[in-house]
N, C-alpha and C positions, 0 to 999 in steps of 0.2 A: 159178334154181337155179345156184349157183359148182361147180364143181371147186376141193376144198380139199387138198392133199397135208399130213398131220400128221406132225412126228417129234421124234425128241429129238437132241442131237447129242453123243452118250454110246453107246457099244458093252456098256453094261456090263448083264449082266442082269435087275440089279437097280436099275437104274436110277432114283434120285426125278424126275429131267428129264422121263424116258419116262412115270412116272405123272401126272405134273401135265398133260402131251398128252395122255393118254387120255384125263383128268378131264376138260380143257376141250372136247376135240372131242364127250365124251357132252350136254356143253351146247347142241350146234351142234344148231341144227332147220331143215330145209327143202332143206339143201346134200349130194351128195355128199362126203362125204369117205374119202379112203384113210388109213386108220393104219400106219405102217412100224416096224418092231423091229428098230435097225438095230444090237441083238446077234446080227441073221443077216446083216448084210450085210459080209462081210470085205471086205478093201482094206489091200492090199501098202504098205508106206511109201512115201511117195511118191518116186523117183530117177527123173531121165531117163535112166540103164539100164536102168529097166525099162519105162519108156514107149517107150524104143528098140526094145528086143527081147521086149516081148508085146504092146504097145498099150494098145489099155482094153479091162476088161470088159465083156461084155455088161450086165449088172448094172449099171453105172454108166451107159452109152446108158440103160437105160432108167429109172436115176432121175434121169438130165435130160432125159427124154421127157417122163417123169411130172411132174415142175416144170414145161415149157413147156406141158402141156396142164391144167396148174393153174390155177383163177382167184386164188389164195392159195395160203399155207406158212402153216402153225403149226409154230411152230418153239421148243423151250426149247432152251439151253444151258447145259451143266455149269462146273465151272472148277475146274480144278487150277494152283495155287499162284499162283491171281489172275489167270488166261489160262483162253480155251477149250481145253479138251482137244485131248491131239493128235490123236487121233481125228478132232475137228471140222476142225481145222486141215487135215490130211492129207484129208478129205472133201472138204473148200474147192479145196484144191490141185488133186485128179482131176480134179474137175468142169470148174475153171476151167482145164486144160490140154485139156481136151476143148470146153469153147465156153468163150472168155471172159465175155460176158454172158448164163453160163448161168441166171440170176435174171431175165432182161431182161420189164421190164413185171410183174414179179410182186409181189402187194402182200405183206406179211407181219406177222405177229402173233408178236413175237420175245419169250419169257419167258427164266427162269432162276430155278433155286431151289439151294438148297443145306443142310445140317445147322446153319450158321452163320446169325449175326443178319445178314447182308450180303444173302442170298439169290446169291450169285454176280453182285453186281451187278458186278464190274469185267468178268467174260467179259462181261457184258450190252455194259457199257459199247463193249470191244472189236471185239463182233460188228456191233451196232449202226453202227459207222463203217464197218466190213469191207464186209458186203452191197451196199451201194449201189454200190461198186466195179466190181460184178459186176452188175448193172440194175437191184437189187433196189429195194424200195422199200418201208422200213419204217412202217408205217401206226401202230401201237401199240406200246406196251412192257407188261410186268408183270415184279418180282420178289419171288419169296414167301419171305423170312428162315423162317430156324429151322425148316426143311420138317417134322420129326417130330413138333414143336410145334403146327402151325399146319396140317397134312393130315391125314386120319385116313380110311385105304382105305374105299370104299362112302359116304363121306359129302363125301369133297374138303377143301373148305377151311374151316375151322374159324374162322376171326377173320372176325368179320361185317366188319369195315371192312375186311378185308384182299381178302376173299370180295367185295365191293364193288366195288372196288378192280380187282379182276382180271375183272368183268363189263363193267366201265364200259371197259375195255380191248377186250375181246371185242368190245361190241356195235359201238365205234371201230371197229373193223376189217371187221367184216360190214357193215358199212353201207356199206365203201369197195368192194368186192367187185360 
């Protein structure tokens, strides 16, 4: 049985990233996993004045606690104007000013969706190169176009080959775990 940490990398509270995490972790069987809403978890832009003069949060220790005693991340990201959010970006930043290879040895199951036919594939693209950076080690991908189209709450995902598509990703990743 893995330690699996789920989350979306969107502050927003309506987030489609954070439903598509819920959706896939309700698929996970046999594994702890923690789900995070990380429209409760603030985090100051990131300046080295304020890493000067407050340090880090408690909050941030411990979601690079919670990553290190992770056996896996499930992880979507959002994308504004063809880039991860700055949200994610500024998440990225804390973390990695706090351990470098705060990811280090962690496998991950990285998505992305979006209201567009693209699914937010170029954040995908971008994150996808980012992580590894930082120890990660991306095991799978998925991205699911046209999220309103193609999700439908209480039922998930709707295009059987897409729905497919995004198992055949999952199961890639729990295996590596």
């Amino acid at each position: 049985m893995s330690n699996i940490l789920a989350f979306a990398g969107s502050n927003s509270s309506t987030s489609i990233n954070y439903q598509l995490v819920k959706y896939t972790a309700g698929l996970i069987k046999g594994h702890r996993i923690q789900t995070m809403d990380m429209a409760m978890f603030d985090l100051p832009m990131f300046s080295v004045d304020i890493e000067k003069e407050h340090g880090y949060t408690n909050s941030l220790a411990e979601l690079r606690d919670d990553i290190h005693t992770s056996d896996g991340l499930l992880l979507s990201v959002n994308e504004h104007n063809g880039n991860p959010s700055a949200y994610f970006k500024n998440l990225v930043d804390w973390l990695s000013r706090l351990e470098l290879n705060f990811l280090d040895g962690t496998k991950i199951f990285l998505m992305s969706t979006s209201p567009g036919k693209r699914g937010a594939a170029s954040s995908l693209s971008i994150t996808e190169n980012l992580l590894p950076k930082f120890g990660g080690e991306i095991v799978a991908t998925f991205s699911l176009p046209s999220f309103r189209h193609n999700f439908e709450s209480g039922k998930g995902i709707t295009d059987p080959e897409l729905a497919d598509k995004h198992r055949q990703a999952l199961d890639k990743w729990l295996k590596s775990l």
